[in-house]
C-alpha positions as CSV (number, residue, x, y, z in Angstrom):
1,X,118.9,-81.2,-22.7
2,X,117.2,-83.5,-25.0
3,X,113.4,-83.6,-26.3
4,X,110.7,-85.7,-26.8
5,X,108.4,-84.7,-28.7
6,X,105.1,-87.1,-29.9
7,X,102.4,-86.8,-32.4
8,X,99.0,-88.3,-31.2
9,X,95.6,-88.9,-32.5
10,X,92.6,-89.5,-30.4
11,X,90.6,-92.3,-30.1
12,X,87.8,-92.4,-32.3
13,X,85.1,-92.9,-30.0
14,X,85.7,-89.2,-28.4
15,X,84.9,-86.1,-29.7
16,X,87.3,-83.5,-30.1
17,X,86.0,-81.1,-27.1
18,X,86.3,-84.3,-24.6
19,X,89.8,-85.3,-25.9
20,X,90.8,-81.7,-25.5
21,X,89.5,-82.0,-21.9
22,X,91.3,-84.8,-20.9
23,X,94.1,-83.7,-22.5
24,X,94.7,-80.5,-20.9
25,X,93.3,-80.7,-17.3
26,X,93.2,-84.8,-16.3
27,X,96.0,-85.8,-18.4
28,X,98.4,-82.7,-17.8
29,X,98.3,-83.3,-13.6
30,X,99.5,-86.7,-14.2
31,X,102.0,-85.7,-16.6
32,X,103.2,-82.7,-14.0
33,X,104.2,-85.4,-11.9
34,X,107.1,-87.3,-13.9
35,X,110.6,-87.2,-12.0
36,X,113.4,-84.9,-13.7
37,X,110.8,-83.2,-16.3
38,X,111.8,-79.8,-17.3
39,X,109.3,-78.6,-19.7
40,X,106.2,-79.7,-21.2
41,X,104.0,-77.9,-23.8
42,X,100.6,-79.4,-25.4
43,X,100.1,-78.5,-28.8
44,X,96.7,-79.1,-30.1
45,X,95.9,-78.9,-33.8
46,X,93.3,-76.3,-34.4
47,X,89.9,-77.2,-35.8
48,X,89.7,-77.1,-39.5
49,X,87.7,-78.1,-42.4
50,X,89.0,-81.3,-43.4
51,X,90.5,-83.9,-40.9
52,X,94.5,-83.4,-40.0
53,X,96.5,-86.5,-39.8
54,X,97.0,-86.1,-35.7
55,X,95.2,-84.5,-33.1
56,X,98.3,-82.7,-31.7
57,X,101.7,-82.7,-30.6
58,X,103.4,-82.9,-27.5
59,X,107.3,-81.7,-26.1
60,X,108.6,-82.4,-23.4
61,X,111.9,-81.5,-22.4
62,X,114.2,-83.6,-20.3
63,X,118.0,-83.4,-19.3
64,X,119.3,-86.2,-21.2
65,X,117.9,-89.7,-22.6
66,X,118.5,-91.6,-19.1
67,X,116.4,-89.0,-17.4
68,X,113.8,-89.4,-19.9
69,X,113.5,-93.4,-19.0
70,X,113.9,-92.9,-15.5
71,X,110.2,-90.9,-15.2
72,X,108.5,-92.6,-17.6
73,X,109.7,-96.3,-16.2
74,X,108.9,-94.4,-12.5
75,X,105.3,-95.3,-10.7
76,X,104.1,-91.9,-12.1
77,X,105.5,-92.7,-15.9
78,X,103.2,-95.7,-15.4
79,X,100.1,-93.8,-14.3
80,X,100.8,-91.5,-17.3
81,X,101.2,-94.5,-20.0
82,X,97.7,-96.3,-18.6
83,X,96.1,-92.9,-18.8
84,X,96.9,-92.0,-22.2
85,X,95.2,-94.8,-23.3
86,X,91.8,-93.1,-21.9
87,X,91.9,-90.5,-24.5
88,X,94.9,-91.5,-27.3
89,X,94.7,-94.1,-30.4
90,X,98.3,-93.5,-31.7
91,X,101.3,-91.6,-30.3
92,X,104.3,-91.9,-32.4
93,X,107.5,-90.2,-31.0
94,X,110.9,-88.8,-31.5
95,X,113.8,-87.9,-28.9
96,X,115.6,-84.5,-30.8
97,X,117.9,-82.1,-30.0
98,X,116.1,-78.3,-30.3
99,X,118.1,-75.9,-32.7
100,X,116.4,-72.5,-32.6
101,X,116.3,-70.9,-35.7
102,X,113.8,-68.4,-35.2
103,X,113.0,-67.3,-31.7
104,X,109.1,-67.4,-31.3
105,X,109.5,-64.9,-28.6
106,X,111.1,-62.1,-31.7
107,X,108.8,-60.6,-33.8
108,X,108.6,-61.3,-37.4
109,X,108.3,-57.6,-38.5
110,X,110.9,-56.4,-35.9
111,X,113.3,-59.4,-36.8
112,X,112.7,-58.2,-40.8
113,X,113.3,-54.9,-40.2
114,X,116.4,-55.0,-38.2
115,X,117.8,-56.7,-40.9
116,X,116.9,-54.0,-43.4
117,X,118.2,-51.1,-41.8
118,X,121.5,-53.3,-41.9
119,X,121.1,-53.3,-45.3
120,X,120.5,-49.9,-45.9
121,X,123.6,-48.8,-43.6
């Protein structure tokens, strides 16, 4: 399985509650609808003091690299290209290969002190 993953900025004229919208509920639909996707997560950068350099980041999750040109050169890829450009200045991306180093779905603490009760044994 292969990834995808993209960093993207919104276009200037659009606030960051309206790109959020479009983002996550008109944008997501489309997005849905791409042949032979297997995972997609939205990753919105959180509001903060001073600018970031990208709006968020995107994954999706694919089985290999001719799966991943089949939907987006499909009818629905196109729909989701055009749309994009309703809510997205830049998109820069990266096909990867995940390695999990630290499961997300483990606790920190519980992870920490698992390992020093092994130390202690």
């Amino acid at each position: 399985m292969i990834k995808m993953v993209a960093l993207i900025t919104r276009r200037a004229d659009l606030d960051r509650e309206e790109f959020l919208r479009i983002w996550q509920d008109e944008h997501t639909a489309l997005v849905e609808r791409l042949p032979g996707l297997r995972g997609y997560r939205q990753n919105p950068a959180i509001a903060h003091h001073r600018p970031w350099p990208y709006d968020g980041m995107v994954e999706l999750w694919f089985d290999d690299v001719d799966a991943a040109r089949i939907a987006f050169g499909s009818p629905a890829g196109r729909v989701v290209h055009d749309h994009e450009r309703t809510f997205v200045a830049t998109v820069e991306t990266l096909v990867v290969e995940e390695r999990t180093v630290v499961d997300p779905s483990q606790s920190w603490r519980s992870r920490s002190s698992d390992n020093e009760q092994k130390r202690t044994i």
